[in-house]
C-alpha positions in Angstrom: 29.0 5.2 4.4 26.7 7.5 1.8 23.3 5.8 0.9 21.2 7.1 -1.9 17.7 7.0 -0.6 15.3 5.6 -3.7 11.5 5.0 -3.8 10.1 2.6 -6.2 6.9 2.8 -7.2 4.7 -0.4 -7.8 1.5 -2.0 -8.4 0.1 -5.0 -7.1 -2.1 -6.9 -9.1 -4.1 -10.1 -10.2 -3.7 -13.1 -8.3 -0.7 -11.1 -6.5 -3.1 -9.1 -4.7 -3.8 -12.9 -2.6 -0.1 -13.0 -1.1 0.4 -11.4 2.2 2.4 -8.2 3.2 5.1 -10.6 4.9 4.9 -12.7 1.1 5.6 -9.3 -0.7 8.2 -8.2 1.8 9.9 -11.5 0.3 9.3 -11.8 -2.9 11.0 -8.0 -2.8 13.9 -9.1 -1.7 14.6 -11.8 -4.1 13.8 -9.7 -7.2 16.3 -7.3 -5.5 18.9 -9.6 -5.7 18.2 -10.8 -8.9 18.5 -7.3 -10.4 22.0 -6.7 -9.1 21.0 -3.5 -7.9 23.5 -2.3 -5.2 21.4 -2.1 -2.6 22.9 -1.5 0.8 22.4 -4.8 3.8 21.9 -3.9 7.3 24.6 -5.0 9.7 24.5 -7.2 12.9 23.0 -10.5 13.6 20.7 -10.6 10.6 21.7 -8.8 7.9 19.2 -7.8 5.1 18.2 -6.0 2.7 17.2 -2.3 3.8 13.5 -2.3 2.5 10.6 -0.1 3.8 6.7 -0.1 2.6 4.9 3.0 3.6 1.4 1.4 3.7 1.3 -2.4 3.9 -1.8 -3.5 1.7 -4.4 -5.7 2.9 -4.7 -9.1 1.8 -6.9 -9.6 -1.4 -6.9 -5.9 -2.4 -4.7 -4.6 -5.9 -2.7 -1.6 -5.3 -2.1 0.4 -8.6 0.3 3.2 -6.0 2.3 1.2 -3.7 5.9 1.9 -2.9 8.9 0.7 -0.9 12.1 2.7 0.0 15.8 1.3 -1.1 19.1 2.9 -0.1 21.4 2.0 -2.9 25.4 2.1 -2.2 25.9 3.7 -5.7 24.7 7.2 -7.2 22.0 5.3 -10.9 19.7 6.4 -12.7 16.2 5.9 -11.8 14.8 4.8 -14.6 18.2 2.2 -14.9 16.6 1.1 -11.2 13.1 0.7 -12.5 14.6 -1.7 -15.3 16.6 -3.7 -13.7 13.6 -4.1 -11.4 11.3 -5.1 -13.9 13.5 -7.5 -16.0 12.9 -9.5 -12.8 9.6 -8.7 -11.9 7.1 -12.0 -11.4 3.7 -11.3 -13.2 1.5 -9.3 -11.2 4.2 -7.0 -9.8 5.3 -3.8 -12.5 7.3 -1.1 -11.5 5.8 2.1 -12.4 9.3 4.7 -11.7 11.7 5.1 -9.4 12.7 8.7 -8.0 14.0 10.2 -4.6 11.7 10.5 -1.4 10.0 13.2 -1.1 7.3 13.1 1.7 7.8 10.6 4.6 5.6 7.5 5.9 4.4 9.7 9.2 2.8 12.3 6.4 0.5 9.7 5.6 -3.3 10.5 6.3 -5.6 8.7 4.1 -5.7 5.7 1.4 -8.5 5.8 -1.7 -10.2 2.7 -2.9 -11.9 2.0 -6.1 -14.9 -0.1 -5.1 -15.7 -2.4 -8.8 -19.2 -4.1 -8.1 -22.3 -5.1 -9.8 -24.2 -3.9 -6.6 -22.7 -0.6 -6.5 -26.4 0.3 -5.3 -26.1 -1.6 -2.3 -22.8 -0.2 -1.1 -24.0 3.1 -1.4 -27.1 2.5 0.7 -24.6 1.1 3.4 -22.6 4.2 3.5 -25.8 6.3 3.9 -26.5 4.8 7.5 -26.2 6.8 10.2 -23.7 5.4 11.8 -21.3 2.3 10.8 -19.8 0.5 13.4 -16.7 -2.0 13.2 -14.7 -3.8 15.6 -10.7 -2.6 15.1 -8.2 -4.7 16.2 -4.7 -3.9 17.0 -1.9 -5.7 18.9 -2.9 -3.7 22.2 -6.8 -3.3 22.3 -10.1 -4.3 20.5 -13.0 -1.6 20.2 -15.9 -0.5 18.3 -15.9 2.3 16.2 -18.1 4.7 14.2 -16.2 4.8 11.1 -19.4 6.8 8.9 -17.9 10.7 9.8 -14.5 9.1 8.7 -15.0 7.3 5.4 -15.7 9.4 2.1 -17.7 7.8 -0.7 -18.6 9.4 -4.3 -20.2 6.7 -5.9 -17.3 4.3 -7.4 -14.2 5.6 -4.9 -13.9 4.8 -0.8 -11.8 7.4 0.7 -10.5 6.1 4.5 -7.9 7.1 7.4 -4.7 5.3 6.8 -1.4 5.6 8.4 0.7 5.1 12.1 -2.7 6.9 13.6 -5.6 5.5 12.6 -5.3 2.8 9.8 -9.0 1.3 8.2 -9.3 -1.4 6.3 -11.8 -1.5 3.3 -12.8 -5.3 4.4 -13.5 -4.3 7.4 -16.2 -1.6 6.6 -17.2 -4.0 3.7 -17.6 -6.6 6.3 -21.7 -5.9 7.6 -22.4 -6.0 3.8 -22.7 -9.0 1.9 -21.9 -8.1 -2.2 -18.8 -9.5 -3.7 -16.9 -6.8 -4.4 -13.1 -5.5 -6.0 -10.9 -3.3 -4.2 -8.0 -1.1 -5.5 -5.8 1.3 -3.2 -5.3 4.1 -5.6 -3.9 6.5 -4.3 -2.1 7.4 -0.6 -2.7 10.8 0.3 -0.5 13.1 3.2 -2.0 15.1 6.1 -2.3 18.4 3.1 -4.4 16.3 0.8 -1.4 15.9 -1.6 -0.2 12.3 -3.2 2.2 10.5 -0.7 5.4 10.8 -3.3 
């Protein structure tokens, strides 16, 4: 069987940005079968719909970038795809296009935040420190690390590692400060600085 491979572009925002990554995963696959699209099912025990997000986003934190990767059973249109998507689309979820995979999920390298915050001052005095330390978590280990030489900060934009290597949340480097503060994943960037597309 042929697939055509298709990556649909999205942004996450509003009160959406509150629903988990499993929530998305989902809501995805309802509006999916609401568009008709002909989207091809895995086989076996538990067939589903054949859906991959390259960066999961953190709970509470907009994404204006975000994709996922469909494999359709019949040769459309992109823009047909992104319409059908958005007919069906709950508020707080757009489709921005719809176009062939270019780079793939291991390219990923870094993720860029736009910090909104009436204390902008503040954040900026935290990221001058010599050294920030936070406690990362994964399914194997817990340890402290210095993330200061691997965060990037210009003011209004947080610049971190993201991806199957070494993945940051903003929270977390947020979390030794206390300012209430907006986040916004802007952009995903690849191992050669260029947008994840």
């Amino acid at each position: 069987m042929k697939f055509i491979d298709v990556r649909i572009f999205f942004s996450k925002t509003g009160n959406l940005k509150y629903i988990s990554h499993l929530d998305l995963y989902r809501t995805m696959g309802r509006v999916i079968k609401r568009s008709k699209l002909p989207v091809w099912i895995t086989e076996g025990f538990n067939p589903h719909i054949y859906m991959t997000f390259a960066l999961p986003l953190a709970l509470g934190i907009e994404g204006v970038n975000e994709s996922v990767d469909l494999r359709l059973l019949e040769n459309i249109e992109f823009s047909r795809v992104a319409e059908q998507l958005n007919a069906v689309m709950p508020s707080g979820l757009n489709v921005i296009r719809a176009a062939a995979p270019v780079r793939k999920a291991d390219d990923i390298e870094r993720a860029e935040y736009e910090l909104c915050s009436e204390r902008l001052d503040l954040i900026g005095e935290y990221f001058s420190q010599e050294e920030i330390k936070i406690t990362k978590r994964t399914k194997k280990s817990v340890r402290e690390i210095d993330v200061k030489p691997l965060l990037e900060w210009n003011g209004a934009t947080l610049s971190l590692p993201a991806g199957n290597t070494l993945n940051i949340s903003p929270w977390n480097v947020l979390s030794g400060l206390d300012v209430d503060v907006k986040i916004k994943r802007t952009e995903i960037l690849c191992s050669d600085g260029g947008n994840f597309i």
